[in-house]
C-alpha positions in Angstrom: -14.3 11.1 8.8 -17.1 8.9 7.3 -18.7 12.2 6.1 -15.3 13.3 4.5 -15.3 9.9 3.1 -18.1 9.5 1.6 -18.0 13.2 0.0 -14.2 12.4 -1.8 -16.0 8.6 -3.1 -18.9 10.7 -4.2 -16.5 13.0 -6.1 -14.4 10.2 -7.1 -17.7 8.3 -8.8 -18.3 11.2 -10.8 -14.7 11.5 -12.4 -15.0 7.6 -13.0 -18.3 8.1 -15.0 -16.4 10.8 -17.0 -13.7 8.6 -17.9 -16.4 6.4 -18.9 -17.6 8.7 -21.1 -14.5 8.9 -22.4 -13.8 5.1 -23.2 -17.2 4.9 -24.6 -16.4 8.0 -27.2 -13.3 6.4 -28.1 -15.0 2.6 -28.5 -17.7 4.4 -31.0 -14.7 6.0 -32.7 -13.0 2.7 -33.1 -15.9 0.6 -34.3 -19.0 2.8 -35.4 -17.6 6.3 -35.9 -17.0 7.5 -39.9 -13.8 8.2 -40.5 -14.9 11.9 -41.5 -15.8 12.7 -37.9 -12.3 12.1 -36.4 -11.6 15.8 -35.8 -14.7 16.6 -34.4 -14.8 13.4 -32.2 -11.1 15.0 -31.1 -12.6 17.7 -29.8 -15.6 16.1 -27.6 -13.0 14.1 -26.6 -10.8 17.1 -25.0 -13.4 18.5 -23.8 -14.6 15.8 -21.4 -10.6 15.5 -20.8 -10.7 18.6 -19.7 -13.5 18.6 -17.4 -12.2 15.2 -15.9 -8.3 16.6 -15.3 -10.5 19.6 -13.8 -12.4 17.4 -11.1 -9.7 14.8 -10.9 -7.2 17.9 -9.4 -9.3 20.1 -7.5 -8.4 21.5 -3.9 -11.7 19.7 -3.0 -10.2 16.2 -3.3 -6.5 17.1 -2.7 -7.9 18.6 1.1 -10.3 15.3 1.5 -7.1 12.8 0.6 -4.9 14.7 2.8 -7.2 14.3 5.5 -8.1 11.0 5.1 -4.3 9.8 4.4 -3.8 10.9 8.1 -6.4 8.6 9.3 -5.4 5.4 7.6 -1.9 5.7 9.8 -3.5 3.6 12.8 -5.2 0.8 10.7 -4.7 -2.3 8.5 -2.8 -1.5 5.5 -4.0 -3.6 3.4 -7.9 -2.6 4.5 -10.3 -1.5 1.4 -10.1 2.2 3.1 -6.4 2.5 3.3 -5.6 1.0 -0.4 -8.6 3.0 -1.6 -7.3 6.3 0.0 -3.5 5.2 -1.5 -4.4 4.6 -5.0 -6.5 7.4 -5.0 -3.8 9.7 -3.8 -1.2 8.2 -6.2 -3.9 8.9 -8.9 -4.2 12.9 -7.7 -0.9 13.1 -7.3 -0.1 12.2 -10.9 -2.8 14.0 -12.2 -2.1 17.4 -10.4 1.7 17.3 -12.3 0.1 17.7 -15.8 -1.3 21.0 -17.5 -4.7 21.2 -17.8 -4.2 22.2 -21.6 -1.8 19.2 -22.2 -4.4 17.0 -21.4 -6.4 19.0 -23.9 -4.3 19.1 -27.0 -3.2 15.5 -25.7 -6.4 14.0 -26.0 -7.5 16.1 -29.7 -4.4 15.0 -31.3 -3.9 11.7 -30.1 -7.7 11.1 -31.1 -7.2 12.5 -34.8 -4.1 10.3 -35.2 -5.9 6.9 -34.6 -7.8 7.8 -37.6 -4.9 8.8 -39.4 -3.0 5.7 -38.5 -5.5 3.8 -39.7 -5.4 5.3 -43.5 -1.9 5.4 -43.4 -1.8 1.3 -42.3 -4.6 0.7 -45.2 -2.5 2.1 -47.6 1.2 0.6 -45.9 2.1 4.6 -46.4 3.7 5.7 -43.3 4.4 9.5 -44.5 0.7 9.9 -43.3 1.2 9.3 -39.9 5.1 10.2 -40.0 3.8 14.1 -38.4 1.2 12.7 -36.3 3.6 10.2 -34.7 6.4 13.4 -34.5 3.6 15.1 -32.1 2.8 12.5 -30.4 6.2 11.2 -29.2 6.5 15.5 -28.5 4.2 15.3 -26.4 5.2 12.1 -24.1 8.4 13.6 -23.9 6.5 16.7 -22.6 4.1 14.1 -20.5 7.2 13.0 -18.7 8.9 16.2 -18.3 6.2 17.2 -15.6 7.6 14.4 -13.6 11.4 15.3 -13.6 13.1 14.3 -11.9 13.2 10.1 -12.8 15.6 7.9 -13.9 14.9 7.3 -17.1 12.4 9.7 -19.4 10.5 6.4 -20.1 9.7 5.5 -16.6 6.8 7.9 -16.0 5.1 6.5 -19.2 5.9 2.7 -18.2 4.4 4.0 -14.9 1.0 4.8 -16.1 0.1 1.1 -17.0 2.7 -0.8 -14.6 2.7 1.5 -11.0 5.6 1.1 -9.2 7.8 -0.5 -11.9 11.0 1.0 -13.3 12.4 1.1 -16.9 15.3 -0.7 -15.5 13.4 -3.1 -13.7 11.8 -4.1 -16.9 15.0 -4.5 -19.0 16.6 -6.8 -16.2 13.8 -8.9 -16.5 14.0 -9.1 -20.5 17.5 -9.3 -20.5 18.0 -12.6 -18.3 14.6 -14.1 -20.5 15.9 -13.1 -24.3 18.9 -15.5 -23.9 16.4 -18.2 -23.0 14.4 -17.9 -25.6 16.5 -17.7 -28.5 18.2 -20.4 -27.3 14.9 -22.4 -27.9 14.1 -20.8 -31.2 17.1 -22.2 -32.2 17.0 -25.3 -31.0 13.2 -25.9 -32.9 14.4 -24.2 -36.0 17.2 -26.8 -36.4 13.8 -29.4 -36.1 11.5 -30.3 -38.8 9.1 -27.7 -39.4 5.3 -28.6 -38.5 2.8 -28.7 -41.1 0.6 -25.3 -41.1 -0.8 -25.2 -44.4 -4.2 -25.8 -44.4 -4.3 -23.1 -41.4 -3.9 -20.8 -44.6 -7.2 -21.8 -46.9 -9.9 -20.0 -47.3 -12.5 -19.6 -43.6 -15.7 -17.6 -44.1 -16.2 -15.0 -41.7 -19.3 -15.9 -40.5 -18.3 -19.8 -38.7 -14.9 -18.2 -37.4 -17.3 -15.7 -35.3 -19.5 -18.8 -34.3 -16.9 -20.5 -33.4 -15.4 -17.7 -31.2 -18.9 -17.0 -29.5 -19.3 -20.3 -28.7 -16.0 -21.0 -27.3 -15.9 -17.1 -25.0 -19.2 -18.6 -23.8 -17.9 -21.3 -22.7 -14.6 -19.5 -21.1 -18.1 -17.7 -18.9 -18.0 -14.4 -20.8 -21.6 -12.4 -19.9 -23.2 -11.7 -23.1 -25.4 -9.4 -20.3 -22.6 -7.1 -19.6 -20.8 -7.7 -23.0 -20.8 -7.6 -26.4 -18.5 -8.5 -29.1 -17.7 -6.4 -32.5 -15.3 -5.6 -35.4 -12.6 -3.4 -35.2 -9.0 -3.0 -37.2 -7.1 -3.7 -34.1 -9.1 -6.4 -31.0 -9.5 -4.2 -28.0 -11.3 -5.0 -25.6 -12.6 -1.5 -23.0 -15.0 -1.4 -20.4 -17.6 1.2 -19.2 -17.6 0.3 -15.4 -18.0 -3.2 -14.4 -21.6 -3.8 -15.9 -20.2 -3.1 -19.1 -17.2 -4.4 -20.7 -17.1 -4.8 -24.4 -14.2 -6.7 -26.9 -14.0 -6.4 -30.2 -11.9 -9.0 -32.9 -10.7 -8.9 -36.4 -11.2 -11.3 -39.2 -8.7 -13.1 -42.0 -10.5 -15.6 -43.9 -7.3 -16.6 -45.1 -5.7 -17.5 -41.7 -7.4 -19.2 -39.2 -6.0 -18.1 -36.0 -6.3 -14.5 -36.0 -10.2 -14.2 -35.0 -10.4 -17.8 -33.3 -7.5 -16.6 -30.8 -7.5 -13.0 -31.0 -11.6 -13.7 -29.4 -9.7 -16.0 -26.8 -7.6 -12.9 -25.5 -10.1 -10.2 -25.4 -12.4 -12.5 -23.9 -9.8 -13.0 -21.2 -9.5 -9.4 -20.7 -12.8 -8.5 -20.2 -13.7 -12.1 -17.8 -11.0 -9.6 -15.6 -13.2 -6.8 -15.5 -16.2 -8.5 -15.1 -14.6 -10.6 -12.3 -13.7 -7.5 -10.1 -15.5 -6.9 -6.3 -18.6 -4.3 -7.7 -17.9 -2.9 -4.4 -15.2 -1.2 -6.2 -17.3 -0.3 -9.3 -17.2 3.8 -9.6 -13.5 4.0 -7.2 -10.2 3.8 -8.5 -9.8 0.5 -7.4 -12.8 -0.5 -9.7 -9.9 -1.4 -12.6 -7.3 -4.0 -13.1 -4.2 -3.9 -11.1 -2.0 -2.9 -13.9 -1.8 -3.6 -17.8 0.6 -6.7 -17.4 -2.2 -8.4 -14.7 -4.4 -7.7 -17.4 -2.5 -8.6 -19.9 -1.3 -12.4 -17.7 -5.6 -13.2 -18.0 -5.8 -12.6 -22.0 -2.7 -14.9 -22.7 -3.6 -17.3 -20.0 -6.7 -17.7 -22.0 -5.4 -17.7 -25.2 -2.6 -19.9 -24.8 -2.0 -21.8 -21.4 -5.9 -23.0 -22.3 -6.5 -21.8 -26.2 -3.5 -23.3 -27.9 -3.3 -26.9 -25.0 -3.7 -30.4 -26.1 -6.6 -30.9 -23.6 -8.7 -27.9 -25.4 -8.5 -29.6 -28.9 -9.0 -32.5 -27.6 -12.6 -31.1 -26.5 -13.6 -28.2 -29.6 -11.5 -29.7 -32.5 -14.4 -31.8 -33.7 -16.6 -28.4 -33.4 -14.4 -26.7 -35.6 -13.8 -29.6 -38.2 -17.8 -29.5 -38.3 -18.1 -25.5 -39.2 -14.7 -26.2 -41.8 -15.1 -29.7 -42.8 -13.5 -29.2 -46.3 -10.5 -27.1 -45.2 -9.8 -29.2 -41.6 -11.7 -33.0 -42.4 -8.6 -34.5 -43.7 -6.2 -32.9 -40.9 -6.0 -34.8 -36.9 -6.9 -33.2 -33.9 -3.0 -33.7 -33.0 -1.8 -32.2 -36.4 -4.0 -29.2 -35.5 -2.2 -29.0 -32.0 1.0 -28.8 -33.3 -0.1 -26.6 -36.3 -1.5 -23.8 -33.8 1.2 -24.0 -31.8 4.3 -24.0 -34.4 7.1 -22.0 -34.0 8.5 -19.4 -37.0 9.2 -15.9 -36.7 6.6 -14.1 -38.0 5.5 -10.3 -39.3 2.8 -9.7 -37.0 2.9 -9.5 -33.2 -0.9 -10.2 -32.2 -0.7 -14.0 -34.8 3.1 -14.4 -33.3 3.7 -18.0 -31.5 4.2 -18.4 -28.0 8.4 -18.9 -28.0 8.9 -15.5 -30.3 6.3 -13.1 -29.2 8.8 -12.0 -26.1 10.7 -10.9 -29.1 8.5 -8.5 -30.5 8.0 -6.6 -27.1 11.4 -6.3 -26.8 11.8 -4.8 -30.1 9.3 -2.2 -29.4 10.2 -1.4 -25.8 14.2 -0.4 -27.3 12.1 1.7 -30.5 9.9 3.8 -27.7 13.2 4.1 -25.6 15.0 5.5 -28.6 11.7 7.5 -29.4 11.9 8.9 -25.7 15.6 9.7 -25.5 15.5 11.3 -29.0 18.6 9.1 -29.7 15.8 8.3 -32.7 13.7 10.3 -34.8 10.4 9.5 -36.1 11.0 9.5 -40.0 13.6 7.2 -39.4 11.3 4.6 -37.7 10.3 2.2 -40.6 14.2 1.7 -41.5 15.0 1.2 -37.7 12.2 -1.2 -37.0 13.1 -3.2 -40.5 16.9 -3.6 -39.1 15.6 -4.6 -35.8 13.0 -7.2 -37.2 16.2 -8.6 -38.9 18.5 -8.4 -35.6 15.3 -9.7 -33.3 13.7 -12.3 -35.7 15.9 -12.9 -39.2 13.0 -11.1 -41.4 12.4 -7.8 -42.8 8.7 -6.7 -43.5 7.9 -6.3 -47.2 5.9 -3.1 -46.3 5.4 -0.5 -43.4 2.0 -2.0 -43.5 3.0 -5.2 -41.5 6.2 -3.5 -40.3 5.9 0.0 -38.2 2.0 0.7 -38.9 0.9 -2.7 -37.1 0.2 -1.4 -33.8 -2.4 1.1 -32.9 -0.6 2.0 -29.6 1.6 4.7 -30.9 -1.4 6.2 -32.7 -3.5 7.1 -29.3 -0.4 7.7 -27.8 0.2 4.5 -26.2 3.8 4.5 -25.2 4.7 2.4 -22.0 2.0 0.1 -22.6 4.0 -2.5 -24.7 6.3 -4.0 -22.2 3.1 -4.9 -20.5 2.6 -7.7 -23.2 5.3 -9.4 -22.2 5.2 -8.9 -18.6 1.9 -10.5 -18.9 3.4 -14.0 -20.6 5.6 -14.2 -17.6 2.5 -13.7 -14.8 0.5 -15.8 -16.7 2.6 -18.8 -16.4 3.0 -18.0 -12.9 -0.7 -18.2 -12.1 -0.8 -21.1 -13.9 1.7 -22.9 -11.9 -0.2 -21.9 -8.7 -3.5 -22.8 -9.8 -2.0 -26.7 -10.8 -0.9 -27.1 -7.2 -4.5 -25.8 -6.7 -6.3 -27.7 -8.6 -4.0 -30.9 -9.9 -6.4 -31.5 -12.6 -6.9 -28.8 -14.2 -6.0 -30.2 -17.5 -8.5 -32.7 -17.1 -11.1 -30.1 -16.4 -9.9 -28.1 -20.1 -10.7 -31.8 -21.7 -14.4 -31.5 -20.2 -14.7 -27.4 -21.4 -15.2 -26.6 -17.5 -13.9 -23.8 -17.4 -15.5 -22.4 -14.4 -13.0 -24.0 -12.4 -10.3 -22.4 -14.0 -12.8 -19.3 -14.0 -13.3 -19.4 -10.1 -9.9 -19.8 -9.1 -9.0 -17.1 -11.0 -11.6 -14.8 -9.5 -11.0 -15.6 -5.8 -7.1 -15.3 -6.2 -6.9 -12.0 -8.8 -9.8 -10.5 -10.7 -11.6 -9.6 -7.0 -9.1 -7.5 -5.8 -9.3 -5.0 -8.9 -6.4 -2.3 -8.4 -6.1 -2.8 -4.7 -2.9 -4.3 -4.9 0.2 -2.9 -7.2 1.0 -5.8 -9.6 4.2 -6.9 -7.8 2.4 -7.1 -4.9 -0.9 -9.2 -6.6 1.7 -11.3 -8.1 3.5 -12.1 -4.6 0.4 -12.4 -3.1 -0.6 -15.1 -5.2 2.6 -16.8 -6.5 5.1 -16.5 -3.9 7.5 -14.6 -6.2 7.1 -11.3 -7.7 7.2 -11.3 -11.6 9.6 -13.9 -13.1 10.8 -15.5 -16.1 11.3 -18.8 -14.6 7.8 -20.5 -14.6 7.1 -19.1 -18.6 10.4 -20.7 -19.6 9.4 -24.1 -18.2 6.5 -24.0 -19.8 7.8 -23.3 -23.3 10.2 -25.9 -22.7 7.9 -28.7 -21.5 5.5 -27.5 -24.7 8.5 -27.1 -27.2 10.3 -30.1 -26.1 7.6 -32.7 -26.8 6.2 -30.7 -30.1 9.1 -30.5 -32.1 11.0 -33.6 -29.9 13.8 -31.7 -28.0 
């Protein structure tokens, strides 16, 4: 058996490195690449696509897993051999449903449309995409055909970036949390408003990026594995786990975008960097799903970005880079500025109490797009009536209205529940580690953050994709994923902000 295991790791290294290849293709497209070369990039793209759906099904590595699944019957479960062999055959499995020429055509249009969808959001002109986005949401629908039968046609996209959970799994959870939280939003709006202004002024580029660095260097992101760039939507990929890159966008005319869109991207890739390099080149070399991944960006963002204790410690900082725009404005006012709740246009600058909201709306628009019960020229009137249902406004233009998102444009659909999922684990984690550590608001005052750093290391980021997220989350918390703990902590926050 250890020869047979070490040939299917060998084999498995190699497909890793070419969906490294891959990521690092698409991350050259996204931040270097001219936009003239999009067609071309779509077809190296497909190409090493093809040759990684090739080696990720072959006979070679269905035999090897079939042999090996037999042996991992008489031992621990929860060993590194048996949960390697498990996610790998859940991965072959998957793959070995698809076509290789979907995965093909897949990969060359979905590449093309990001470019597309980035000329039609420039120019808030959504007939440009409007035929990309009609063969994309084709091909999903034939994505999910090769797994009939399901449930629901969403659930082998939701699948793909949350294993093991089910559409309706995800809309019971949203449905007992939307109540909750419009409740609240109520509740503030009937409160006077917080004063935001000067968030608006004018911020040169250049001291919102210093500003980022310095705080991500502080959070303990490795400029040695990292690096940081500019891209039209913050993503954050990674190459293996010597190699994990972010990337941020810039509004000099609002303040938060960079400073806390850094935050999150930094607390994606402190994930990646975090997990066991025992894994690196494996399947379990990854995070556990997109929602896990998703609980360490907001958890950096906003259980430590947006807290008292953090301004407490970098708000002289930034009044030193800004002292015109922030010299006349408290620390406290700065707090409750950051943190102020209004529905908003944008999802990645939305506060912490209506964000939910704009996962929700998306998650019913891609079930819609699924089921066909909508069509794709029809999605910048639905998403405007929606906006007004979800969050009493109606973008002015497709521009900060459908064509926000980059996720449809690669193809993304499944991913955005994740978002949300990820508020609720984050404020689950965050609840554990206080019990942990029961001064770990004292410890954001000082800027260590290696404690905070640590304890998320030994309790998640080691285990990679070893564990399914429900089972991480138990594991950690006590209770799979929850809406409980993220509604106490928007209540405790709310409540003394806006005096509840």
């Amino acid at each position: 058996m250890e020869e047979k295991l070490a040939k299917l790791k060998s084999l498995l290294a190699e497909i890793a490195d070419l969906g490294a290849t891959s990521a690092l293709l698409n991350w050259d497209q996204l931040v270097n690449m001219p936009a003239g070369a999009a067609e071309d990039r779509g077809e190296q793209i497909a190409t090493i696509e093809q040759i990684l759906h090739a080696k990720s099904t072959s006979d070679e590595i269905g035999n090897l897993l079939e042999d090996l699944t037999q042996t991992t019957k008489q031992m621990d479960a929860d060993s590194d051999y048996a949960r390697l062999i498990k996610v790998a055959k859940h991965n072959y499995d998957k793959a070995t449903k698809v076509s290789a020429e979907f995965v093909s055509e897949f990969a060359r249009v979905s590449t093309v449309a990001q470019s597309v969808w980035e000329k039609s959001r420039a120019e808030s002109d959504f007939s440009i995409f409007q035929p990309y986005l009609e063969q994309l949401i084709g091909l999903r629908q034939q994505y999910a055909d090769f797994f009939k039968p399901w449930d629901h046609v969403y659930d082998p996209l939701l699948d793909d970036y949350e294993p093991g959970m089910k559409t309706a799994d995800v809309q019971a959870i949203f449905n007992a949390l939307r109540p909750k939280q419009v409740e609240l939003i109520k509740a503030i709006a009937e409160k006077p408003q917080v004063e935001k202004s000067f968030l608006f002024l004018e911020y040169p580029e250049k001291a919102q990026l210093d500003f980022g660095v310095e705080v991500i260097s502080k959070f303990g992101y490795d400029w040695n594995h990292g690096r940081q760039d500019k891209s039209v939507h913050p993503f954050t990929t990674g190459f293996g786990l010597n190699d994990v890159r972010i990337t941020t966008r810039f509004n000099t005319k609002f303040l938060p975008t960079a400073m806390f869109g850094t935050m999150h991207e930094c607390g994606h890739a402190l994930y990646e960097l975090g997990i066991a390099k025992k894994y690196n080149r494996t399947p379990l070399g990854a995070g556990a799903s997109m929602a896990v991944h998703e609980s360490q960006s907001r958890l950096w963002e906003n259980l430590v970005g947006r807290s008292r204790a953090f301004w407490k410690h970098f708000y002289p900082r930034l009044q030193e880079l800004f002292p015109s725009q922030l010299g006349n404005v408290t620390a406290e006012m700065f707090y409750k500025a950051v943190n102020a709740v209004e529905p908003s246009l944008i999802r990645v600058e939305a506060d912490e109490a209506t964000y939910n909201l704009h996962i929700m709306l998306r998650l019913e628009m891609e079930i819609a797009l699924m089921e066909g019960s909508l069509k794709a020229k029809d999605a910048p009137e639905a998403w405007n009536a929606k906006f007004k249902d979800y969050l009493g406004i109606v973008p002015p233009d497709n521009a900060q209205g459908v064509l926000q998102d980059v996720h449809w444009s690669f193809g993304g659909f499944g991913y955005f529940p994740t978002y949300a999922l990820g508020n609720l684990v984050s404020a689950q984690l965050w609840e554990r580690m206080e019990q942990d550590i029961p001064d770990v608001e004292a410890q954001v005052e000082n800027a260590n953050f290696a404690v905070i750093l640590n304890w998320l290391r030994e309790n998640v980021h080691v285990y990679g994709a070893k564990f399914e997220p429900q089972e991480l989350v138990q594991k950690v918390t006590g209770s799979k994923i929850t809406p409980e703990p993220f509604m106490r902590y928007l209540d405790k926050k709310f409540k003394d902000i806006y005096s509840l």
